[in-house]
C-alpha positions in Angstrom: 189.2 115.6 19.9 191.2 117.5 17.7 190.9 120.8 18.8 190.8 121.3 22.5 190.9 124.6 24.7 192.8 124.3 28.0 191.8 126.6 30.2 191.8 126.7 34.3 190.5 128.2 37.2 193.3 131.0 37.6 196.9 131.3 37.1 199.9 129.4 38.1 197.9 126.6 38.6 199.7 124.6 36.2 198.2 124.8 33.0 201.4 125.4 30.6 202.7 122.2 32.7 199.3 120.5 32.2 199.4 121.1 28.5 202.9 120.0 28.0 201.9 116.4 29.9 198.8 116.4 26.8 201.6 116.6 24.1 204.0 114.4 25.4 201.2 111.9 26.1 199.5 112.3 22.5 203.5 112.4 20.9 204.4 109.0 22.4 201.3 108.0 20.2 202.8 108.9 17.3 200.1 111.7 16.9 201.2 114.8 15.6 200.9 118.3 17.8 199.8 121.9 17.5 200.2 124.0 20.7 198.6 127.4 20.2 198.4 130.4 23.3 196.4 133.3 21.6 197.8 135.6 24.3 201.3 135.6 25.6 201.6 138.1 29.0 204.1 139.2 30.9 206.9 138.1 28.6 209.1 140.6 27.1 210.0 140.4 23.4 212.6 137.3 22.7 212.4 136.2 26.2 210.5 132.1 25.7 207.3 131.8 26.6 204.7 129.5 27.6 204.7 128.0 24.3 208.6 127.5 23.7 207.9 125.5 27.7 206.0 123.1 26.1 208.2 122.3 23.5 211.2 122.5 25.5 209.0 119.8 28.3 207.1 117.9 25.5 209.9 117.5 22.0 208.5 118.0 18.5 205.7 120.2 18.7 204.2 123.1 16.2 204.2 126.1 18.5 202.4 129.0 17.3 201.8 132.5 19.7 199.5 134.7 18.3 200.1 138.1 20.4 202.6 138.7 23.2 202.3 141.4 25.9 205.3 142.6 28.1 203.5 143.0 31.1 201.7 140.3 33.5 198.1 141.7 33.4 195.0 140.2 31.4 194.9 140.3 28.2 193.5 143.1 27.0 194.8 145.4 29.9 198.3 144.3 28.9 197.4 145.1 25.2 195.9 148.5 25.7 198.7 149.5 28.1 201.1 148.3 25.3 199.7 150.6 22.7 199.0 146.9 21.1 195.9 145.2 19.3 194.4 142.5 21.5 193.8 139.4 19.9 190.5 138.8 19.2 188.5 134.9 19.1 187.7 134.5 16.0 191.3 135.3 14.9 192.1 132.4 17.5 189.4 130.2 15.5 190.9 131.0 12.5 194.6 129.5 13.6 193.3 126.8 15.3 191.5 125.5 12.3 194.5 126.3 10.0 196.8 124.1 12.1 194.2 121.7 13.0 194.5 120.8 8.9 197.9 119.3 9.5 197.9 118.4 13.5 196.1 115.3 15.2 195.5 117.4 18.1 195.5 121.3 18.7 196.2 122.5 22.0 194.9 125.8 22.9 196.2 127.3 26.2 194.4 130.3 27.1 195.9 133.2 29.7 194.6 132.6 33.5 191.3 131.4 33.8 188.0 131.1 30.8 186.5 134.7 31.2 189.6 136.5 31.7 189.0 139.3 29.5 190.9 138.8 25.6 189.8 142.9 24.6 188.0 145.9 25.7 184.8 144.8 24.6 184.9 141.3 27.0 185.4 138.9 24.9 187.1 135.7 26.2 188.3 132.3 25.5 184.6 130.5 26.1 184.1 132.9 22.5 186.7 131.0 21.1 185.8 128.0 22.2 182.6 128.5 20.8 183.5 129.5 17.4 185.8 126.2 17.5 182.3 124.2 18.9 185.6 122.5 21.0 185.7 121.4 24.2 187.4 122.9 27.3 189.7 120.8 29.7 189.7 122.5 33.2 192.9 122.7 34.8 192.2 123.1 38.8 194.0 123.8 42.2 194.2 121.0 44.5 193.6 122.5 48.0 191.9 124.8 49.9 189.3 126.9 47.1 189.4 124.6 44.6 185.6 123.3 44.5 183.7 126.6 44.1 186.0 128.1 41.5 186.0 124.9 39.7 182.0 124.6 39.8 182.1 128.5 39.1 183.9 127.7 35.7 181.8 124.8 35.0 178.6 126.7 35.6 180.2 129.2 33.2 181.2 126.1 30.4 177.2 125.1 30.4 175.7 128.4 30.3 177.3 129.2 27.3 176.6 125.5 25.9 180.4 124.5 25.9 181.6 120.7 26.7 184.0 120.5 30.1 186.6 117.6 28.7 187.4 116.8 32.4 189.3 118.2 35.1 192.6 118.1 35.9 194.7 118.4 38.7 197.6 120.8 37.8 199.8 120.3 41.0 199.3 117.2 43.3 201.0 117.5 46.5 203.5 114.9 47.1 202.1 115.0 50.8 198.6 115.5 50.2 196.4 116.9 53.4 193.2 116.1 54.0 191.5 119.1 52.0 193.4 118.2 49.1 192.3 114.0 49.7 188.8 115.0 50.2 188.8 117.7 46.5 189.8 115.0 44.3 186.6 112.6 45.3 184.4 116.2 45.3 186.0 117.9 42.3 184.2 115.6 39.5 181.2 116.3 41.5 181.0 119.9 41.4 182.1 120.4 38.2 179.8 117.4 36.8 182.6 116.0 35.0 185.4 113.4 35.2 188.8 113.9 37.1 190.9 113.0 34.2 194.4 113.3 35.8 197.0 115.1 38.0 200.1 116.4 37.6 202.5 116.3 40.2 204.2 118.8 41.7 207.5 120.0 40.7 206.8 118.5 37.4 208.0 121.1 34.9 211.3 120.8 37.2 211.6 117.0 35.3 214.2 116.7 32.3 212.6 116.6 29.4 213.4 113.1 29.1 211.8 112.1 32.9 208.7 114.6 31.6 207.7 112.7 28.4 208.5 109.1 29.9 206.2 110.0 33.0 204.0 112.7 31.4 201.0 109.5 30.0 201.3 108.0 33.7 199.4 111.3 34.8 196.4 111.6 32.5 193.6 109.2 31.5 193.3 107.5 28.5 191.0 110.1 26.7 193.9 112.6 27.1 196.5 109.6 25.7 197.6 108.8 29.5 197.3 105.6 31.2 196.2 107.2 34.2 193.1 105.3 36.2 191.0 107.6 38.5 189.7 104.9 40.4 192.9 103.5 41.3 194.0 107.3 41.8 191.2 107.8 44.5 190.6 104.1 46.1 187.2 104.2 44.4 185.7 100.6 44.5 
């Protein structure tokens, strides 16, 4: 897996959190790390960004932002409002495959959820994703909502021929109700792919030093954690 797109079913779900947790897990394997967001919103020009939060959660990382918007809107309504040229997917290709030359594993975060619009013309991450032939971790709500936008963007994944890596959970209650108990035994099931973690919440609150000594303990082994869904759920 040396590319991978990490995408979710909205915004502030967790996703920047989520891909910090994947660095720190693959660093603490001694694998090198590229973390790439094609499209930076709602950040103003030397302000740190999602990017410079994964560094700051995860250590040593190659952190690369291809285009940064100042106001929070979609991509390419932020870029056309700016006066700016949007970014496009194949230049996304492009720098993932230049860093993915010198990285173990690139991380590419994308801007709210897969078919948020990149330009005028509708071009999205999925494009990307498909110029890459990578495959896209979903990063998904816990409560209330959760299944049918989570199936939505996996209905969206297979109709365009793209791989869902897994789903994970990018802020688990620390009291958990009963929707939220009853989603993580139904959220592998609607998206017809396996839970592959869960990241508590509060978790970008951590020290960097709590973050990457916890961050493996949230994700399963095919995303370099030593998280068990199984023992996660009670499954027998």
């Amino acid at each position: 897996m040396p590319v991978l797109i990490v995408s979710g079913t909205g915004t502030e779900i967790g996703k920047t959190v989520t891909t910090a947790a994947i660095a720190a897990a693959a660093r603490a394997q001694a694998r090198t790390v590229a973390v790439l967001k094609p499209a930076q919103t709602g950040v103003a020009p030397g302000e740190p960004g999602d990017v410079a939060e994964v560094e700051r959660l995860a250590g040593a990382v190659t952190a690369v932002e291809l285009a940064r918007f100042p106001e929070p809107l979609a991509p390419n309504t932020a870029a056309r409002r700016a006066g700016l040229k949007p970014v496009l997917p194949a230049e996304i290709a492009q720098a993932a495959k230049e860093l993915d030359q010198d990285h173990d594993l690139v991380l590419v975060e994308g801007a709210g959820g897969l078919l948020v619009h990149l330009d005028d013309t509708g071009s999205t991450l999925a494009d990307a994703a498909r110029l890459l032939d990578a495959p896209v971790l979903v990063v998904a709500q816990a409560g209330l909502g959760t299944l049918n936008i989570t199936q939505l963007t996996a209905e969206a994944l297979r109709a365009r021929g793209l791989r869902c890596a897994g789903v994970v959970i990018g802020s688990w209650p620390a009291e958990p109700g009963l929707a939220v108990r009853c989603n993580v035994a139904d959220l592998p099931v609607v998206a017809d792919a396996p839970l592959t973690g869960a990241v508590p919440e509060g978790a970008g609150g951590l020290t960097p030093e709590e973050f990457r000594a916890a961050a493996p303990g949230w994700l399963a082994p095919e995303l370099y954690g030593t998280w068990d869904a199984a023992t996660f759920t009670g499954a027998p």
